[in-house]
N, CA, C and O of each residue as an XYZ file, in Angstrom:
748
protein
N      26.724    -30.517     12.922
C      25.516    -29.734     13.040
C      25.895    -28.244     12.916
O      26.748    -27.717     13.630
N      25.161    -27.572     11.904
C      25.196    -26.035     11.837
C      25.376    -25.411     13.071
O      25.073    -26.055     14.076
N      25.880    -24.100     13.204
C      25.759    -23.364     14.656
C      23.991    -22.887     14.172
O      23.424    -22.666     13.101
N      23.579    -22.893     15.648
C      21.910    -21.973     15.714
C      21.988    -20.366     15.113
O      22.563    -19.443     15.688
N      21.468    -20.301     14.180
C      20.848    -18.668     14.030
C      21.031    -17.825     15.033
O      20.739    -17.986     16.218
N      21.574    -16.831     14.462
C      21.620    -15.672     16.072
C      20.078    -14.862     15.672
O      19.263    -14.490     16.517
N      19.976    -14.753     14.623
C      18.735    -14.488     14.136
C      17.941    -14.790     13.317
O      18.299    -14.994     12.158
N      16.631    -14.898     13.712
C      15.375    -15.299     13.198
C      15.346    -14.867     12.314
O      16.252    -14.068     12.073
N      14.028    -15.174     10.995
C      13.910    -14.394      9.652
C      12.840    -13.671     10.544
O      12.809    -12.655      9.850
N      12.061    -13.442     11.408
C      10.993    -12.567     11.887
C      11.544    -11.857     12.146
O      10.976    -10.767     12.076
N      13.060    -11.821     12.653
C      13.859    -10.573     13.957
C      14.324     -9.899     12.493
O      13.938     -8.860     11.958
N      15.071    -10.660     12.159
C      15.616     -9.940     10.562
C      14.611     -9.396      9.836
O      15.012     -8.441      9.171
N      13.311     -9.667      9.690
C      12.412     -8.881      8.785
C      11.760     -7.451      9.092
O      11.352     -6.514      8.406
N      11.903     -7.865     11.028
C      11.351     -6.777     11.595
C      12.114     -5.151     11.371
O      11.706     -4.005     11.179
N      13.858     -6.045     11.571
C      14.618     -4.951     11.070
C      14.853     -4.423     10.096
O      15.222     -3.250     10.046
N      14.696     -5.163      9.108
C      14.435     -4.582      7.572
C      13.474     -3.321      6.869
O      13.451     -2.394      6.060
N      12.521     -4.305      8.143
C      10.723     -3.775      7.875
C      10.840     -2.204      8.606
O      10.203     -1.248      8.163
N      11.611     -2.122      9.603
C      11.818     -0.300     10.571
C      12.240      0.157      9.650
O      11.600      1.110      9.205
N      13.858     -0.387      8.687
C      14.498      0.556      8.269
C      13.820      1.091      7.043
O      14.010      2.267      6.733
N      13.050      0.325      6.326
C      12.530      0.701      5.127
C      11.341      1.603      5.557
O      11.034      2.455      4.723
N      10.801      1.582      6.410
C       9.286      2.630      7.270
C      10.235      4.047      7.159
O       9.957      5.035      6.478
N      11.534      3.843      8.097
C      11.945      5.281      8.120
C      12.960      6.099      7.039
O      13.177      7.306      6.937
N      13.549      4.825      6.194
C      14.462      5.445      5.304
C      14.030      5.343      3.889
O      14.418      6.141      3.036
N      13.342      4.501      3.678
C      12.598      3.849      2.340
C      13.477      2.684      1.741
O      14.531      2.375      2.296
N      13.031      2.032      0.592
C      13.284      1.206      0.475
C      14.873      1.179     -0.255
O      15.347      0.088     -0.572
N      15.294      1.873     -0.384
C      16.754      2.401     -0.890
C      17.718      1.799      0.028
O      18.861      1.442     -0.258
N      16.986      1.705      1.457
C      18.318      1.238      2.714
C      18.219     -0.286      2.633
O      18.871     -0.964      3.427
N      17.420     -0.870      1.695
C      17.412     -2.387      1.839
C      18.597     -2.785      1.282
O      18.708     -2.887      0.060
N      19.888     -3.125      2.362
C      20.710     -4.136      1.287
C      21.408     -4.860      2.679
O      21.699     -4.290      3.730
N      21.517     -5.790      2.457
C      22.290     -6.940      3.121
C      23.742     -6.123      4.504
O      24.021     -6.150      5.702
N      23.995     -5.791      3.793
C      25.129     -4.711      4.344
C      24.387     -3.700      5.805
O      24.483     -3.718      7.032
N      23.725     -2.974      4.865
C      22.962     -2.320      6.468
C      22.019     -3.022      6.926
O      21.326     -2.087      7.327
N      21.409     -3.974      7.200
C      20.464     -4.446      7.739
C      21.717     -5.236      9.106
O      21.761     -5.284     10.335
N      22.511     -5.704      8.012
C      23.680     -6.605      9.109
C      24.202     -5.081     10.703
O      24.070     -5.098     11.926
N      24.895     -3.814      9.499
C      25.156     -2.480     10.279
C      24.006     -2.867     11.246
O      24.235     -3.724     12.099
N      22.762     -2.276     11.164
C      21.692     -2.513     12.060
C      21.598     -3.169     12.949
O      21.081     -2.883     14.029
N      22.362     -4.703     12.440
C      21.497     -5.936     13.783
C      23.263     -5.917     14.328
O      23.529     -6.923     14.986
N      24.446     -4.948     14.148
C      25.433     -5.530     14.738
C      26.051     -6.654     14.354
O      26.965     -7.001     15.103
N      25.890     -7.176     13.640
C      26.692     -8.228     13.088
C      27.146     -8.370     11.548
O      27.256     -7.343     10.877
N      27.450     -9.818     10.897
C      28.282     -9.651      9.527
C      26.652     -9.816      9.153
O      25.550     -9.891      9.697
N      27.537     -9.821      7.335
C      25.819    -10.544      6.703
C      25.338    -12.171      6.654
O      24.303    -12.694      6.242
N      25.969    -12.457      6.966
C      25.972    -14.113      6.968
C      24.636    -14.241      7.858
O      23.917    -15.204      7.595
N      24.221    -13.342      8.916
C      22.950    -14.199      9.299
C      21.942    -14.251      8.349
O      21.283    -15.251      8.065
N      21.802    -12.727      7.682
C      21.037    -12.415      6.600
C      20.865    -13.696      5.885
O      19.956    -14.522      5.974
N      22.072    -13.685      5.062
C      22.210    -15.135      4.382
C      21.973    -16.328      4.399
O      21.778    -17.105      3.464
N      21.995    -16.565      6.031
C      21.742    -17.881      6.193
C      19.985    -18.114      6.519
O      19.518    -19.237      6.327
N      19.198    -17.132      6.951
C      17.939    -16.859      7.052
C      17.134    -16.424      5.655
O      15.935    -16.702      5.640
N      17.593    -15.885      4.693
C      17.060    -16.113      3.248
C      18.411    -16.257      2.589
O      19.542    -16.073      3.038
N      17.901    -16.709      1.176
C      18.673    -17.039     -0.013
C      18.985    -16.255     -0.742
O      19.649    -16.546     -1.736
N      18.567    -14.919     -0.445
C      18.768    -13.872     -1.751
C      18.195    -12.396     -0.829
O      17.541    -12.476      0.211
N      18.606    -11.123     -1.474
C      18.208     -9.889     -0.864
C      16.719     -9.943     -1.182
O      15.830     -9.530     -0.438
N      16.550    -10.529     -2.429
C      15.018    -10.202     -3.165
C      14.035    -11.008     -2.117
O      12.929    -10.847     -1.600
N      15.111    -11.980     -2.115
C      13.367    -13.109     -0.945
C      13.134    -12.072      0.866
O      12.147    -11.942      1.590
N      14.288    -11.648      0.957
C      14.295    -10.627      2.062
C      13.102     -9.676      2.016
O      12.295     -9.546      2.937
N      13.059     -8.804      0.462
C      12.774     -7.631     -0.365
C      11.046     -8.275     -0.186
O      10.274     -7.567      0.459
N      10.729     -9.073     -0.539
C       9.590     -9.671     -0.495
C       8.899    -10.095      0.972
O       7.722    -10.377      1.195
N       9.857    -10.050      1.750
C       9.224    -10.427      3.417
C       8.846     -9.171      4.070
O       8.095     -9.216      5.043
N       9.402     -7.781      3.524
C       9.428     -6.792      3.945
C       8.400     -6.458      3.130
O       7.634     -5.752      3.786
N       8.074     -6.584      2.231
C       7.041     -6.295      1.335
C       5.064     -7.195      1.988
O       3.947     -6.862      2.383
N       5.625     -8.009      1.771
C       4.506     -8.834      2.629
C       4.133     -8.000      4.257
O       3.095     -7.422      4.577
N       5.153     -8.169      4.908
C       5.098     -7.467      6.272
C       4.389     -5.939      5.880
O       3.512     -5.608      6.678
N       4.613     -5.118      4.934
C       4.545     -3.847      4.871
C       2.695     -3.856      4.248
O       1.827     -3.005      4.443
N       2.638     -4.799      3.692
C       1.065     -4.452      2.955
C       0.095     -5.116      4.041
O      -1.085     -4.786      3.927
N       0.507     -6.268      5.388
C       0.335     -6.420      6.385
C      -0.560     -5.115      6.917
O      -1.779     -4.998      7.040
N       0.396     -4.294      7.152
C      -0.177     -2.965      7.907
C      -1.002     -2.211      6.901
O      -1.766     -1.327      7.286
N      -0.837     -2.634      5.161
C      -1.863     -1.932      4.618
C      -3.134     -2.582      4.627
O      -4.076     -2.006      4.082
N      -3.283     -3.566      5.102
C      -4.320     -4.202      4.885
C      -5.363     -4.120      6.267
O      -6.555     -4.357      6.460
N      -3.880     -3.510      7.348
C      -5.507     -2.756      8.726
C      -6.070     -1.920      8.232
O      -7.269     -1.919      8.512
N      -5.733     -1.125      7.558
C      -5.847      0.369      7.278
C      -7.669     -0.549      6.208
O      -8.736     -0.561      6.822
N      -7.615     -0.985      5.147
C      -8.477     -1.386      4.252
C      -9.663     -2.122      5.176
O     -10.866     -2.041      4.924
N      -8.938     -3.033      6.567
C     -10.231     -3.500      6.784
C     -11.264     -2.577      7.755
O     -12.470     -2.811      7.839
N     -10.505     -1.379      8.543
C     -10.996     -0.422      9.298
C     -12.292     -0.265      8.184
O     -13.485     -0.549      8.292
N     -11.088      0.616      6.505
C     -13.001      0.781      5.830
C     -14.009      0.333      5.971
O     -15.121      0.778      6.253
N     -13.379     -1.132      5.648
C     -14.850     -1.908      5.115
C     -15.906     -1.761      6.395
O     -17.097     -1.856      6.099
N     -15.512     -1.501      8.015
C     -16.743     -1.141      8.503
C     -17.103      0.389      9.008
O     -17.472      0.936     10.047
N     -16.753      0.774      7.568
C     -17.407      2.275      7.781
C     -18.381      2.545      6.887
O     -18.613      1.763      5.965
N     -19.132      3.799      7.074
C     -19.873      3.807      5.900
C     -19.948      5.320      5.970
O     -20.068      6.130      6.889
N     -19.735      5.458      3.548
C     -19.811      4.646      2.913
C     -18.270      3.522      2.954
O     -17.224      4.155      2.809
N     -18.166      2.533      3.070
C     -17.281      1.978      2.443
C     -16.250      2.252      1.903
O     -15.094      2.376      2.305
N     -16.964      2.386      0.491
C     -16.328      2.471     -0.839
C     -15.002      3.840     -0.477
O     -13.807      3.668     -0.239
N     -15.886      5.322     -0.567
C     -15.198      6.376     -0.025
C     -14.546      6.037      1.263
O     -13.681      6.871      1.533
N     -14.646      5.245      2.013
C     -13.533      5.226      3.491
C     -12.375      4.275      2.381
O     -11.188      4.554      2.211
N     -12.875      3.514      1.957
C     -11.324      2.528      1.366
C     -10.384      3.651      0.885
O      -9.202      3.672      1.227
N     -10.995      4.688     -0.005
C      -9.804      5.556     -0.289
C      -9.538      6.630      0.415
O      -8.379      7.045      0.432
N     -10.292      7.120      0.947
C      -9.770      7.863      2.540
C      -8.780      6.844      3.073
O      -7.604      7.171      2.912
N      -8.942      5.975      3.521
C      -7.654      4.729      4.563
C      -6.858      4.688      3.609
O      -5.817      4.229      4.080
N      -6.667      4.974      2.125
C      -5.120      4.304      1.175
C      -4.608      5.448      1.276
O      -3.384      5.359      1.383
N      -5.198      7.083      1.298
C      -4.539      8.117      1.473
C      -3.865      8.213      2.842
O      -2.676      8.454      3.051
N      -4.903      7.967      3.808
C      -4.157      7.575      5.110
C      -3.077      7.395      4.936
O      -2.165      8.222      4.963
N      -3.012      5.797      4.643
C      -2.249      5.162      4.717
C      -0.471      5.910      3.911
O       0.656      5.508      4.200
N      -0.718      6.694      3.213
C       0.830      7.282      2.153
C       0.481      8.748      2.878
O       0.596      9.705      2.112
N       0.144      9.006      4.004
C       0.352     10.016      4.854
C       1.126      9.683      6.253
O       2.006     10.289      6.863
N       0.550      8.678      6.458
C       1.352      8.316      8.206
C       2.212      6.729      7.392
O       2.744      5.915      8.147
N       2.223      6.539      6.103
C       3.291      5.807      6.126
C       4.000      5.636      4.865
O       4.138      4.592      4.227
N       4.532      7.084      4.526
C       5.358      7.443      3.059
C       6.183      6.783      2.513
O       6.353      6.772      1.294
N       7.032      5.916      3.606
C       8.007      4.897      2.215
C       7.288      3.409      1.977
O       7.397      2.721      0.962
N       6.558      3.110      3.127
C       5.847      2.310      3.033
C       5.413      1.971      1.762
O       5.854      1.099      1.014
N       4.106      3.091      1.526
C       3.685      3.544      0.502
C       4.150      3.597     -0.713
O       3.399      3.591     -1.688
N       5.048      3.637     -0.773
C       5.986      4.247     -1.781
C       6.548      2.930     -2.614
O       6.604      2.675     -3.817
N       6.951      2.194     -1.389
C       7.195      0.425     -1.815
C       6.505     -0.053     -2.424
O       6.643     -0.485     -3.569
N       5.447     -0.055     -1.607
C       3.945     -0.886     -2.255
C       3.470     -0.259     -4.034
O       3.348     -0.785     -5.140
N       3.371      0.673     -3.649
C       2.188      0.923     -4.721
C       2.852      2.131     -5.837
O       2.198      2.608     -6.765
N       4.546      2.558     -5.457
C       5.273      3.112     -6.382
C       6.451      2.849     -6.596
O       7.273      3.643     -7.052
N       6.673      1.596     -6.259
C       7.715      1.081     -6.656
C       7.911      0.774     -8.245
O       7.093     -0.094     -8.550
N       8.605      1.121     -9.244
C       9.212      0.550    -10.609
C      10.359     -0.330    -10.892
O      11.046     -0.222    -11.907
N      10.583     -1.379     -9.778
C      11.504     -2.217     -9.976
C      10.449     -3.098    -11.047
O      10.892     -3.894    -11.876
N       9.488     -2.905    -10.931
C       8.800     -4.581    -11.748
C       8.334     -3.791    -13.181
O       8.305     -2.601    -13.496
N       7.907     -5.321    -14.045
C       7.433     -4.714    -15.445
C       5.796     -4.426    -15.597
O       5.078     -4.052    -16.524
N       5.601     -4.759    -14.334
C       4.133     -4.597    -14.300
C       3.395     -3.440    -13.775
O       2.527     -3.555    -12.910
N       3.793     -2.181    -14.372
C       3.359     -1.304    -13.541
C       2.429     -0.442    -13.670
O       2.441      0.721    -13.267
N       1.526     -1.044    -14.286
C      -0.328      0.121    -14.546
C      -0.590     -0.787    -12.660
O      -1.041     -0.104    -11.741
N      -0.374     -1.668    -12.529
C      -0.691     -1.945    -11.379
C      -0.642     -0.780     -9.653
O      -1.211     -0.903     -8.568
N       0.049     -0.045    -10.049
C       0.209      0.650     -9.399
C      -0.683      2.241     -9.679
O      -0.805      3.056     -8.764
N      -1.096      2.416    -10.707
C      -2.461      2.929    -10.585
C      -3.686      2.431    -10.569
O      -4.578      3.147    -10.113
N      -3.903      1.531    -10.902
C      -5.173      0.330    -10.471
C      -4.791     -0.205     -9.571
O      -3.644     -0.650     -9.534
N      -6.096     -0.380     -8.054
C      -5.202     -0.797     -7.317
C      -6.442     -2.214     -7.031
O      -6.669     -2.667     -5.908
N      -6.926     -2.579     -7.961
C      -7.844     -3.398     -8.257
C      -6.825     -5.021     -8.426
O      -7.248     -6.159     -8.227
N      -5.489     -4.629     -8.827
C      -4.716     -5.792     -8.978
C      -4.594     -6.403     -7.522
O      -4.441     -7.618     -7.401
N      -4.658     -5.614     -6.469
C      -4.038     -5.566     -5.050
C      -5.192     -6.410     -4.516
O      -6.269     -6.412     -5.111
N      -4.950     -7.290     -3.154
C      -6.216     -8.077     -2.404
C      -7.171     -6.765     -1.995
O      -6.996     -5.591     -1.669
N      -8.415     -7.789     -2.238
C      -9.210     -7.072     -1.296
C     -10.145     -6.300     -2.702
O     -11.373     -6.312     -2.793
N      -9.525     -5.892     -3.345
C     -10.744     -4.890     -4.631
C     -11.908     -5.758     -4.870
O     -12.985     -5.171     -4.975
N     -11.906     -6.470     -4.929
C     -13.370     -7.558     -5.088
C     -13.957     -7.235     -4.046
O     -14.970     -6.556     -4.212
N     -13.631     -7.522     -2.869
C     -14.861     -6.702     -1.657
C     -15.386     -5.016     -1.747
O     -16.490     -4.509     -1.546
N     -13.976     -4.389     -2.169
C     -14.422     -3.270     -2.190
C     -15.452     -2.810     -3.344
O     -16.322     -2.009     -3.003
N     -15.431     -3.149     -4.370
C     -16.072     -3.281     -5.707
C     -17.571     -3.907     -5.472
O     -18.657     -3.455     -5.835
N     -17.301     -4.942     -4.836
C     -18.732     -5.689     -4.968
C     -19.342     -4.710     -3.893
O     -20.417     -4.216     -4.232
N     -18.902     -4.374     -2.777
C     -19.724     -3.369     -2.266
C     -20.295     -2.087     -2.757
O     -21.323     -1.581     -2.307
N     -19.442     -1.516     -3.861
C     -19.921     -0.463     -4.422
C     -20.995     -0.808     -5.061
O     -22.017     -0.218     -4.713
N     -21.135     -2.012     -6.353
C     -22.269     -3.040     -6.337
C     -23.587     -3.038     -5.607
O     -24.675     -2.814     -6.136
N     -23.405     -3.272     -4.514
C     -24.513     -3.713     -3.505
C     -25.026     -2.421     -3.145
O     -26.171     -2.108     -3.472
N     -23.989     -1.339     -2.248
C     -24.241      0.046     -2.167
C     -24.880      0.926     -2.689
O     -25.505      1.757     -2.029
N     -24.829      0.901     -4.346
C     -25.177      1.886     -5.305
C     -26.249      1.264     -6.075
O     -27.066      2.040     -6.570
N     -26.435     -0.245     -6.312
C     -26.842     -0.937     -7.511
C     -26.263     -0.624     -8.610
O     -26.895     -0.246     -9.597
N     -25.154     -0.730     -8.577
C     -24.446     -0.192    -10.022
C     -24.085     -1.903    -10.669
O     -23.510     -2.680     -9.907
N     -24.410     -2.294    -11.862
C     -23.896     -3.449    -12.929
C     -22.664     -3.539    -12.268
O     -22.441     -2.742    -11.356
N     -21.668     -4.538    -12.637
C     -20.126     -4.945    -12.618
C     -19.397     -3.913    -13.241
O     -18.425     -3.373    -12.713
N     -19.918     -3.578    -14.540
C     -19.313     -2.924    -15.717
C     -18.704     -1.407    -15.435
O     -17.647     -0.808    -15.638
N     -20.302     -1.081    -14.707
C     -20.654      0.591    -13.997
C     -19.412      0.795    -13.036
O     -18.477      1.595    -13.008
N     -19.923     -0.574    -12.052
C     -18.925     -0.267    -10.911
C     -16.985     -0.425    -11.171
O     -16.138      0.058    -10.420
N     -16.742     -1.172    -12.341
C     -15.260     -1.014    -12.146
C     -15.040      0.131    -12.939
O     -13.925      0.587    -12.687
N     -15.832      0.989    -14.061
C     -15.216      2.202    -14.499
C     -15.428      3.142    -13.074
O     -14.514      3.909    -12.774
N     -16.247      3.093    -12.489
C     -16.011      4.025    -11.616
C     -15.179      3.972    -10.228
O     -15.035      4.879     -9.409
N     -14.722      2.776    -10.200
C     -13.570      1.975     -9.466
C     -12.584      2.788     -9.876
O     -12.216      3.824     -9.323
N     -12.077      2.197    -11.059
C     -11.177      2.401    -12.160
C     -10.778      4.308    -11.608
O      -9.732      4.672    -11.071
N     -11.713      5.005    -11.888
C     -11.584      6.581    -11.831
C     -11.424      6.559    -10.341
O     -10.239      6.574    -10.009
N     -12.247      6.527     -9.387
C     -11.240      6.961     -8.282
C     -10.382      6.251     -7.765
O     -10.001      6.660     -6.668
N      -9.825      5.140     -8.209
C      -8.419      4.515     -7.837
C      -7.524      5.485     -8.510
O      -6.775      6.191     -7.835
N      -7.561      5.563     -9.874
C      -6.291      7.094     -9.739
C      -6.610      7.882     -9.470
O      -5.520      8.391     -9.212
N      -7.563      8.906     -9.154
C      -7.700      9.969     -8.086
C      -7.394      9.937     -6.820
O      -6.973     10.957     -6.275
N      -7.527      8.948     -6.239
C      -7.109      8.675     -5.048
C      -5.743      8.133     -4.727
O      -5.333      8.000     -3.574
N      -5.052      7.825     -5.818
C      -3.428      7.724     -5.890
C      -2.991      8.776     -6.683
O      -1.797      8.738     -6.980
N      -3.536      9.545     -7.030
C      -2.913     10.788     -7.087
C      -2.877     11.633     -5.922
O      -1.790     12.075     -5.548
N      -4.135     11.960     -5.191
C      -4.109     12.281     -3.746
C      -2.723     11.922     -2.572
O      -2.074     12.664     -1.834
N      -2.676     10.589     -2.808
C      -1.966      9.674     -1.873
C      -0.511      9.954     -2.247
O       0.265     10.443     -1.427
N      -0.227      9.708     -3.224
C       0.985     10.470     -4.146
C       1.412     11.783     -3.589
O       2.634     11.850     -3.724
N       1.129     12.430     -3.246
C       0.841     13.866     -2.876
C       1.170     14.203     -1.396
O       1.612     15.212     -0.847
N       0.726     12.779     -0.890
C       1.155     12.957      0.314
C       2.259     12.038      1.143
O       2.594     12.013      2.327
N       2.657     11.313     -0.008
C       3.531     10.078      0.198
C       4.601     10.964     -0.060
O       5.567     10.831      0.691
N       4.674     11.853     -0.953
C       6.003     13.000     -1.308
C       6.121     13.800     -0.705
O       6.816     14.690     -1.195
N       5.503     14.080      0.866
C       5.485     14.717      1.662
C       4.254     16.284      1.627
O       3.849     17.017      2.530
N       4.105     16.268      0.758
C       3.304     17.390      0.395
C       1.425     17.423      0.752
O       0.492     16.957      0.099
N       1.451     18.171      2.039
C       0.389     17.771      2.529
C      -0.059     18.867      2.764
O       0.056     19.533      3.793
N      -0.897     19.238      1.268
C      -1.470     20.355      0.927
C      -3.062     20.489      1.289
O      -3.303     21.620      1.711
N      -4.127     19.703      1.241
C      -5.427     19.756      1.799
C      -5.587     18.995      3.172
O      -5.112     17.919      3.537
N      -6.339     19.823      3.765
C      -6.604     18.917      4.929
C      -7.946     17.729      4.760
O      -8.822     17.468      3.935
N      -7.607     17.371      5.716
C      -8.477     15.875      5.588
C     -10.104     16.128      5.475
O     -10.687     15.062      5.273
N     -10.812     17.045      5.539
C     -11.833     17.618      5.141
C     -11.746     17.892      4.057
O     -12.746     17.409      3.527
N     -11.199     18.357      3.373
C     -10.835     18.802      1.681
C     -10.577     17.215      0.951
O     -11.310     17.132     -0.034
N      -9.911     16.191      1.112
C      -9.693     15.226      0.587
C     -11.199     14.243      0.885
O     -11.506     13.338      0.110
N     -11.887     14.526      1.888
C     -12.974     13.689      1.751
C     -14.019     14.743      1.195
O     -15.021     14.114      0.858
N     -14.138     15.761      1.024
C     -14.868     16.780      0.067
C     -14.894     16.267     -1.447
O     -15.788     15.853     -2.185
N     -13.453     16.487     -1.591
C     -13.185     16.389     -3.168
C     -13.458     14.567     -3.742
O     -13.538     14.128     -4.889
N     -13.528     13.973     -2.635
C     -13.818     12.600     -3.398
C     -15.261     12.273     -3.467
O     -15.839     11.660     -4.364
N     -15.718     12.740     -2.461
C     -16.867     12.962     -2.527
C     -17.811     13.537     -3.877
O     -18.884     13.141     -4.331
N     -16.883     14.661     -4.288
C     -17.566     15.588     -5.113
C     -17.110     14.749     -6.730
O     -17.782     14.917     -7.748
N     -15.908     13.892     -6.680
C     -15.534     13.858     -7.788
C     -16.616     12.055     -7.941
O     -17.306     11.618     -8.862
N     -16.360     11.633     -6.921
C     -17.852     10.013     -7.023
C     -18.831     10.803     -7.363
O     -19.310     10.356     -8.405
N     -19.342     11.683     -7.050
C     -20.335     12.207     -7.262
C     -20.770     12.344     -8.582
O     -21.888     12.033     -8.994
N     -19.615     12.944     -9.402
C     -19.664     13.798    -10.704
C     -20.187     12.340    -11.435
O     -21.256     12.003    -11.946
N     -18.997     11.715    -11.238
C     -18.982     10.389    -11.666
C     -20.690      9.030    -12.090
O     -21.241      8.541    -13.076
N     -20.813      9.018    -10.716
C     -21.830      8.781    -10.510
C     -23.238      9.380    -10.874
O     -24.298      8.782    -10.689
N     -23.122     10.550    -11.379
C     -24.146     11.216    -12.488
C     -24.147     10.653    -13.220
O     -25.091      9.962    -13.605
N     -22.835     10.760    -13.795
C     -22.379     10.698    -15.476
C     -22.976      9.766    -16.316
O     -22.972      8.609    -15.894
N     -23.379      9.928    -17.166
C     -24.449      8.801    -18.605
C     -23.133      7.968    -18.779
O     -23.011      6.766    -18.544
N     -22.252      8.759    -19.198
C     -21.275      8.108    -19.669
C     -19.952      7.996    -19.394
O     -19.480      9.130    -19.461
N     -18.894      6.996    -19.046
C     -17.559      7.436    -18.377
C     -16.640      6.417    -19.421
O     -15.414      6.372    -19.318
């Protein structure tokens, strides 16, 4: 019979999951996570099969906490504007986090990371803009579409530490830029 785990994949993810919050995702490797928990890497090892399935628990765990942040929106109103108020939040009080999620370029898929319509949850947020505005499907994802990169450009901005408007100015300007939008004949 195997010896018992000294550690869990929850205890191991948790530690993964701190170091990447405070150092970013650069400190993920087998080696320091072991530094971290005091021991070799073999627990690592024996609790996942690979750094990547690790890379992915920390990833899961990390959009976890993005996904309080999204459901706070949904009971605010408007909505729509709190969802991207909470994603800016969110790459303000949690920059590497952030940074993992939604700017990471390890993958080949990466318009995803300015649409964030690929990510759970855009169907609620969308269909509410829908219901909210009476806007068609069509209406509502170009104007989806536009402030999802405005609002990751914002977030961007502050995920790089650079926290140039205050939080009155960022719900001003989205305001003003749905707005424009939401005139518009044509986008």
């Amino acid at each position: 019979m195997p010896p018992k785990a000294k550690y869990s994949k929850e205890q191991i993810v948790e530690v993964a999951f701190s170091m990447v919050r405070k150092y970013g995702e650069g400190i993920l490797s087998a080696r320091n996570i072991a530094a971290e928990l005091g021991c070799s890497t073999a627990p690592i090892f024996t609790a996942f099969s690979s750094i990547e399935e690790l890379r992915a628990a920390v990833f899961e765990r990390a959009y976890e906490l993005y996904e309080q942040y999204t459901r706070e929106a949904a009971d605010m109103t408007p909505a729509f504007k709190n969802a991207g108020l909470k994603y800016i939040q969110f790459a303000k009080d949690e920059p590497e986090l952030f940074k993992m999620i939604f700017m990471s370029s390890d993958d080949e898929d990466t318009d995803k990371h300015y649409f964030p319509w690929r990510y759970r949850g855009e169907r609620e947020i969308r269909e509410g803009l829908e219901k909210s505005y009476g806007y068609e499907e069509e209406r509502a994802m170009k104007i989806y579409n536009h402030m999802s990169v405005y609002a990751h450009g914002l977030a961007t901005i502050y995920a790089q530490g650079n926290c140039v408007f205050s939080d009155e100015d960022v719900s001003r300007m989205l305001s003003e830029v749905f707005l424009a939008l939401a005139k518009g004949e044509k986008l």
